[in-house]
C-alpha positions as CSV (number, residue, x, y, z in Angstrom):
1,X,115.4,103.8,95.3
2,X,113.2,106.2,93.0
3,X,109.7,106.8,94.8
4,X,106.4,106.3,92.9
5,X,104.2,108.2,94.7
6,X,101.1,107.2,92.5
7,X,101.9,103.5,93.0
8,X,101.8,103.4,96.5
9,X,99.0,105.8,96.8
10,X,96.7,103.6,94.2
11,X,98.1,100.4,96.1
12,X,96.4,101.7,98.7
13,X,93.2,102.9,97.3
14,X,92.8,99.3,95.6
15,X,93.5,98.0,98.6
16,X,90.8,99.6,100.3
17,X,88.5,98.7,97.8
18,X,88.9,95.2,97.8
19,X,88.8,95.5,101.8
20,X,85.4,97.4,101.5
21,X,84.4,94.1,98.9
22,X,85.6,91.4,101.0
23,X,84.5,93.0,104.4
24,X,81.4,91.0,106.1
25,X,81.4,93.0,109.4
26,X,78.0,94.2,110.9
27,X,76.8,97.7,110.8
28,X,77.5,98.2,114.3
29,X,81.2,98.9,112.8
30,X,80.2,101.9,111.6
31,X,79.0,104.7,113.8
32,X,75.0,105.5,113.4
33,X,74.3,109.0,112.4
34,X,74.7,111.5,115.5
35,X,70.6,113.8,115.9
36,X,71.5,117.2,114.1
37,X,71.0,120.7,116.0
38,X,67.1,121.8,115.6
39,X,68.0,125.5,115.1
40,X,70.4,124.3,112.0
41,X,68.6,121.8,109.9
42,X,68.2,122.3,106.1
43,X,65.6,121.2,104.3
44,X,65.3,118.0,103.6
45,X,66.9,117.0,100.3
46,X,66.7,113.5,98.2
47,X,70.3,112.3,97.7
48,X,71.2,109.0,95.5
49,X,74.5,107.9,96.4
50,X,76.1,104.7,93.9
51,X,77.4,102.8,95.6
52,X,77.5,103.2,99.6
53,X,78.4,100.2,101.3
54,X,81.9,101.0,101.5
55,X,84.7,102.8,103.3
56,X,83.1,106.5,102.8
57,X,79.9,105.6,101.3
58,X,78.4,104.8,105.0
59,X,79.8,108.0,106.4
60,X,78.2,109.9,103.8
61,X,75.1,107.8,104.6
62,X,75.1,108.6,108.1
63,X,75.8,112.5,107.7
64,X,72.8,112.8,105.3
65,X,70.6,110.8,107.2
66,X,71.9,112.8,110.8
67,X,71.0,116.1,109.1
68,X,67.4,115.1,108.0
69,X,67.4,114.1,104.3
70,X,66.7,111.4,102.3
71,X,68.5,108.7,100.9
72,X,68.9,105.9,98.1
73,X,71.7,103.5,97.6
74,X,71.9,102.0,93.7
75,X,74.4,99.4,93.5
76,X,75.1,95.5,93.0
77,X,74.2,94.7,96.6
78,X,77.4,92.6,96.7
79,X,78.9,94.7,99.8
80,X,77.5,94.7,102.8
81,X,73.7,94.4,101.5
82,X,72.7,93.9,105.6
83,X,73.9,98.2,106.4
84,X,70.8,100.1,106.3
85,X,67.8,97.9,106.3
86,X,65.6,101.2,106.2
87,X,67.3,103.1,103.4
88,X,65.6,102.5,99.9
89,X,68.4,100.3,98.3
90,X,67.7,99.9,94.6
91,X,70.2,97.4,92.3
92,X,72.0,97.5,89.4
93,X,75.3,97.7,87.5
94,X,77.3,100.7,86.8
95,X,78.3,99.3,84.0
96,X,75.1,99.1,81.4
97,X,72.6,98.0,83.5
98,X,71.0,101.3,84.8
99,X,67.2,100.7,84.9
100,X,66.3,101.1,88.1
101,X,67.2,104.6,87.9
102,X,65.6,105.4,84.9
103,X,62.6,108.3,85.6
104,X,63.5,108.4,88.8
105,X,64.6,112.2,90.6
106,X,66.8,113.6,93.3
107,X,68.0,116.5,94.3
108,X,71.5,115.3,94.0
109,X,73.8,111.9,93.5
110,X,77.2,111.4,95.4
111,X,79.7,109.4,93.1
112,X,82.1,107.8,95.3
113,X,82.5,104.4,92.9
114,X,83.7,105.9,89.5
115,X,86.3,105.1,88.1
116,X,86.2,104.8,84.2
117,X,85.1,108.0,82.3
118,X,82.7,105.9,79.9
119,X,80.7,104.6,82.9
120,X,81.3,107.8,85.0
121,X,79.5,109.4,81.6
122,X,76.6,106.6,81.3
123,X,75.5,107.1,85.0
124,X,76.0,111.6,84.6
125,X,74.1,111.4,81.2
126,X,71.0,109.3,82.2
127,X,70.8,111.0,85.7
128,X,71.0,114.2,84.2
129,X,67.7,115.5,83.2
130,X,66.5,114.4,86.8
131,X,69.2,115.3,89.3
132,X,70.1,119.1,90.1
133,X,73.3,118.3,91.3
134,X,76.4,115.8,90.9
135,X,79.0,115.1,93.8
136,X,82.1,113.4,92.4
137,X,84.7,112.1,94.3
138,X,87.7,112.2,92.7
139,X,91.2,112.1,93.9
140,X,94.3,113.8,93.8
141,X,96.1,111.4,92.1
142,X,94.9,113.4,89.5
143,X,97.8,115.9,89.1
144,X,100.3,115.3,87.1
145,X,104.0,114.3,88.5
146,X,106.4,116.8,90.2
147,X,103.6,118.9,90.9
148,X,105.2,121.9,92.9
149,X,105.2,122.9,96.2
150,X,101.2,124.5,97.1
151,X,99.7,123.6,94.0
152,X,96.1,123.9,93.8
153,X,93.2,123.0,91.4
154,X,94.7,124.2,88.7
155,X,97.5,122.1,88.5
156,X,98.3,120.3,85.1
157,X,96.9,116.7,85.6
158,X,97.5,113.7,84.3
159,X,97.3,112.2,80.4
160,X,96.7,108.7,79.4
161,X,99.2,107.2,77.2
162,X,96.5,105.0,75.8
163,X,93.3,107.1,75.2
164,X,91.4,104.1,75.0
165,X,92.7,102.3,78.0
166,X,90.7,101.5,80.9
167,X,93.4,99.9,82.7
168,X,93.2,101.5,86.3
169,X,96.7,100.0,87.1
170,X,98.0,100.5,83.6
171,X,101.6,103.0,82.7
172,X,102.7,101.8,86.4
173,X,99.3,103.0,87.8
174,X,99.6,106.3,86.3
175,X,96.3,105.4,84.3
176,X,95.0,105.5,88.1
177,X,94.9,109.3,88.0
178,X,94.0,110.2,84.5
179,X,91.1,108.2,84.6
180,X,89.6,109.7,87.4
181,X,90.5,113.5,85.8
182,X,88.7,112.1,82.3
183,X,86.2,111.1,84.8
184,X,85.6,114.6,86.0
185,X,85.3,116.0,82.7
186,X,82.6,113.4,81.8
187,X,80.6,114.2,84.8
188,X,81.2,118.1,84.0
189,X,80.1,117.4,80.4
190,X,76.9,115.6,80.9
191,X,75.9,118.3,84.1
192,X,77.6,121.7,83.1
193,X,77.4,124.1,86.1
194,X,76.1,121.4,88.3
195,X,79.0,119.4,89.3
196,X,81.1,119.7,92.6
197,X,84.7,117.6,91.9
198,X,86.1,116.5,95.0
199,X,90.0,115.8,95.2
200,X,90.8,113.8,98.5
201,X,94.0,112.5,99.6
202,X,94.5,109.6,101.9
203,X,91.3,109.3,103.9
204,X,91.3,107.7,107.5
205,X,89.5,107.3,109.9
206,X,86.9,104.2,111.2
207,X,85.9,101.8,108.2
208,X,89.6,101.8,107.1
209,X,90.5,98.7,106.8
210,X,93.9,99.3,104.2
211,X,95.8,99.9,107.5
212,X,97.0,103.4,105.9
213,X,96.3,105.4,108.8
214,X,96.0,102.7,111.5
215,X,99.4,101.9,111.5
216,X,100.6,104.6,113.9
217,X,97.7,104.2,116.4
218,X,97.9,100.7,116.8
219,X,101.4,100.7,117.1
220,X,102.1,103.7,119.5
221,X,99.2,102.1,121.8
222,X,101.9,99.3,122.5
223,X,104.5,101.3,123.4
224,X,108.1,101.2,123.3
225,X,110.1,102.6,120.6
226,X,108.4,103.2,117.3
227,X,110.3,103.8,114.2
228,X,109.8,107.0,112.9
229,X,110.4,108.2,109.6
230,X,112.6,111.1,108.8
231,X,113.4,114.5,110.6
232,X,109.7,114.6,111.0
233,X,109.6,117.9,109.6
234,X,107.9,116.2,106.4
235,X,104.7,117.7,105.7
236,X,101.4,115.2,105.7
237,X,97.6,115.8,104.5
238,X,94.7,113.4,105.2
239,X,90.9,113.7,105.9
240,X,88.9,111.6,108.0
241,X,86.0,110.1,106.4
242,X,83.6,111.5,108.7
243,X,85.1,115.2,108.2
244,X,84.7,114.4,104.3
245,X,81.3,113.2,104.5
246,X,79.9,116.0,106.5
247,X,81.2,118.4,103.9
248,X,80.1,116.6,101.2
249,X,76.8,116.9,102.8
250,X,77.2,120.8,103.3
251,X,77.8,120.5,100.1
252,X,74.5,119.4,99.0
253,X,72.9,121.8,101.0
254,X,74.1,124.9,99.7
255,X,74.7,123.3,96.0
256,X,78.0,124.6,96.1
257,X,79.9,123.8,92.5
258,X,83.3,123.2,91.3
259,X,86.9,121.8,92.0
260,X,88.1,121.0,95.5
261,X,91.2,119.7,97.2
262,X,89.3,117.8,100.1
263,X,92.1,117.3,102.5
264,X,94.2,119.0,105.5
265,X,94.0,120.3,107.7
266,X,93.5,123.9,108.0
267,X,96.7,124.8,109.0
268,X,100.2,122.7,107.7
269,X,100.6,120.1,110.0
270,X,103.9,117.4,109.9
271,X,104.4,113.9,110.6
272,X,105.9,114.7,113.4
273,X,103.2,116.5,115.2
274,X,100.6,113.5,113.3
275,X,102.7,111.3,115.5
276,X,103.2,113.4,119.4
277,X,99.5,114.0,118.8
278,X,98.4,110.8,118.7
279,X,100.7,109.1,121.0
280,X,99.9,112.1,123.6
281,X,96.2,111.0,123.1
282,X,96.8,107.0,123.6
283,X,99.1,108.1,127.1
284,X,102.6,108.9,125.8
285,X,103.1,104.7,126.2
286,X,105.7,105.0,123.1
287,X,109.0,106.5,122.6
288,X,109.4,107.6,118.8
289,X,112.5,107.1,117.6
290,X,113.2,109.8,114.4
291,X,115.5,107.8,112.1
292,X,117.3,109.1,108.7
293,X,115.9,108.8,105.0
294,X,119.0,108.0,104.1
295,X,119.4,105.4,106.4
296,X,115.5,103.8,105.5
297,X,116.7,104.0,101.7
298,X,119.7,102.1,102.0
299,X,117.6,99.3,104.1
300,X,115.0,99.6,101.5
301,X,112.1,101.1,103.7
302,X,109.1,101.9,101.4
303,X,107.4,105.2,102.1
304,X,103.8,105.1,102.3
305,X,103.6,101.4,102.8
306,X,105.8,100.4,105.4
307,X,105.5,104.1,106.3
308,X,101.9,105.1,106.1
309,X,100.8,108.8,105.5
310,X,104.9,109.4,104.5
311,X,106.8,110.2,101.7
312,X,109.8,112.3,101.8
313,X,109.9,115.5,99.6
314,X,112.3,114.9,97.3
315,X,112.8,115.1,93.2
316,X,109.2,114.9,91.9
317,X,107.7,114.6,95.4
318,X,108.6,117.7,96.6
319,X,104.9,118.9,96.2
320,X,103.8,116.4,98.5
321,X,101.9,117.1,101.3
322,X,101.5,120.8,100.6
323,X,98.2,120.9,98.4
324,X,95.7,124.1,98.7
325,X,93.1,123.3,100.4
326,X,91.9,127.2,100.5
327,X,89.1,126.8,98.1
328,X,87.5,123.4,100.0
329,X,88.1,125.6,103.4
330,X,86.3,129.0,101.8
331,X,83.5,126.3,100.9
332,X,83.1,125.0,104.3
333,X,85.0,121.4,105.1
334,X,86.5,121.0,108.5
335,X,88.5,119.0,110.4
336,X,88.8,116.6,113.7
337,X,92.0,116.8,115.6
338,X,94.1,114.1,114.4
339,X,94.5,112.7,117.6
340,X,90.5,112.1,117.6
341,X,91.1,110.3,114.9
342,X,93.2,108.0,116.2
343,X,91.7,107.2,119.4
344,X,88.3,106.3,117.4
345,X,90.0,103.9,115.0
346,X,91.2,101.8,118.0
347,X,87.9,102.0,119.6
348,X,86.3,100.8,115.9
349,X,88.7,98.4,115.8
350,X,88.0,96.8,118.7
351,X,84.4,96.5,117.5
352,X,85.3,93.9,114.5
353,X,86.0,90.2,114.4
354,X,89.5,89.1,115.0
355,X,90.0,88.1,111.2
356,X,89.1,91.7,110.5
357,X,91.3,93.0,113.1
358,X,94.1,91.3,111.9
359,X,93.6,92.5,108.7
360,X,92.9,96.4,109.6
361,X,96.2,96.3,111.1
362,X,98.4,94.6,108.9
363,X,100.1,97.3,106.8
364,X,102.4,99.3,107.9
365,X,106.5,98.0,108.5
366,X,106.3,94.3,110.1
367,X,107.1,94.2,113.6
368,X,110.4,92.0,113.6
369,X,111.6,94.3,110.6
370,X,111.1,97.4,112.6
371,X,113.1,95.7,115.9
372,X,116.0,95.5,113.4
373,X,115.7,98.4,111.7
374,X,116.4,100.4,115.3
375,X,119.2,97.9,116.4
376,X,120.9,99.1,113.3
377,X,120.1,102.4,113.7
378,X,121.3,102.6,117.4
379,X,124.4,100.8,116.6
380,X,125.0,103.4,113.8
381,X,124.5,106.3,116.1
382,X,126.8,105.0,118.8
383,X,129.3,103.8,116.1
């Protein structure tokens, strides 16, 4: 079963976005901002973000606002239009209809929504002779496939086969990541010098509601034996959004420029320490049971989607999970422990509707498929 890395990981990603669309929960599902140190506050800086009523946007929201600055939200006010009532909220399009930013300053935008270079280019251009400073959040579905083991930002990234496509889920998603690497250079183009390209990886954390994280804490909270894939020995990267959106923050602050992997943590971590520290935070109630690749590729297990955060490094994939992070580390970002991580998306969870819920915790392997799966693999063993 050959592994598309870029299809799951975009699956996911569009997934999230139509979550973040479809959600209606209350802003009490996302955290307020936490009162910054007096000894260590900046000075205040005016920050447009585009979009913002999101999965990240509201982190971001609530790290700016926690550190003292001030904030406006541009976008269609089709998302969650109720988060914020006291942040200036001005609406628009992305796509052409732009005037109620025209003449307007800030000291810098945060670009979490682009997608398509042409729009990434019409917002960058018009902002440009107002804004000092242009966050873009990127991904790192940008590189190119069968990037090697420790790549960094200078990794060959990907091409579109159609230079006039603006098919996100075009060439089997591939389109995906060279989009968002055109989209980089459009926001470096129209800024030179004043743009800080941010690559993350698979982002967790509360607001999540693709399930891509919340899979293993939802699961090892009920105990019993979990499947497990692999050896564990796989390496596995990740940011939570909160970690992200403090940085991207610090960011701002010191107007720090450039290319950065946004995703960890500091040091190499595996799935199978992902997993003992979480299930050591939620009271050792499960028993995870380590089963073969070989085994979950014969049964037709899919990595990353039955197997969130996983996919095993082999052929083209061999790079995965081993990104430099050195230059976003140098720059600043830090990291929660994972197993804070998942002990505050079961407590978010447990904040939203049951509708929600359900949803928030549907990906991952179903639960009758996974009872099977380690009969099988039990019998095989004793066999």
């Amino acid at each position: 079963m050959r592994i598309d890395r870029r299809r799951f990981m975009f699956g996911s990603l569009a997934a999230a976005a139509a979550a973040a669309c479809g959600s209606k929960s209350n802003s009490s599902s996302q955290p307020g901002p936490a009162p910054a140190p007096e000894s260590n506050k900046p000075a205040p800086k005016s920050i447009l973000i585009l979009g913002g009523t999101g999965f990240i946007g509201p982190h971001i929201v609530n790290a700016a606002l926690a550190r003292g600055h001030k904030v406006t939200l541009f976008n269609r006010g089709k998302t969650r239009p109720e988060l914020f009532p006291d942040v200036e909220k001005l609406r628009g399009d992305r796509d052409g209809k732009l005037e109620a930013l025209k003449g307007r300053q800030w000291d810098a935008v945060v670009d979490p929504s682009g997608y398509v270079p042409r729009i990434v280019k019409m917002s960058a251009e018009l902002l440009a002779p107002n804004v000092k400073h242009y966050l873009f959040i990127s991904s790192v579905s940008v590189y190119a496939a069968g990037a090697p083991v420790g790549h960094d930002e200078t990794a060959p990234v990907e091409k579109l086969a159609d230079p006039n496509s603006e098919d996100i889920k075009g060439n089997n998603f591939k389109n995906y990541g060279a989009l968002k690497a055109l989209s980089e250079q459009a926001a470096e183009a129209a800024m030179p010098g004043r743009v800080a390209n941010i690559r993350p990886g698979l982002i967790i954390g509360p607001g999540d509601m693709t399930g891509r994280f919340t899979h293993w804490p939802t699961r090892l909270a009920e105990g019993g034996d979990v499947l497990c894939p692999g050896d564990g020995a796989t390496p596995v990267q990740y940011i939570d959004g909160r970690d992200l959106a403090d940085w991207i923050v610090h960011l701002i602050e010191k107007n720090t420029t450039g290319v950065f992997n946004a995703l960890g943590p500091e040091k190499q971590i595996t799935m199978k320490e992902v997993i003992t520290e979480c299930n050591t935070a939620l009271g050792n109630k499960a028993n995870p049971v380590w089963v073969d690749w070989k085994f979950l590729e014969k049964n037709e297990v899919m990595p990353w989607a039955e197997m969130p955060m996983w996919i095993p490094n082999v052929g083209e994939d061999a790079g995965f999970g081993t990104t430099s992070n050195a230059r976003a580390l140098k720059a600043g970002l830090k990291f929660r422990p994972i197993a804070d991580s998942g002990k505050d998306v079961l407590a978010w969870l447990d904040t939203l509707p049951e509708d929600q819920k359900k949803r928030a915790r549907s990906s991952g392997i179903k639960r009758e498929r996974e009872d099977k799966l380690l009969a099988d693999w039990k019998a095989q063993k004793k066999g």
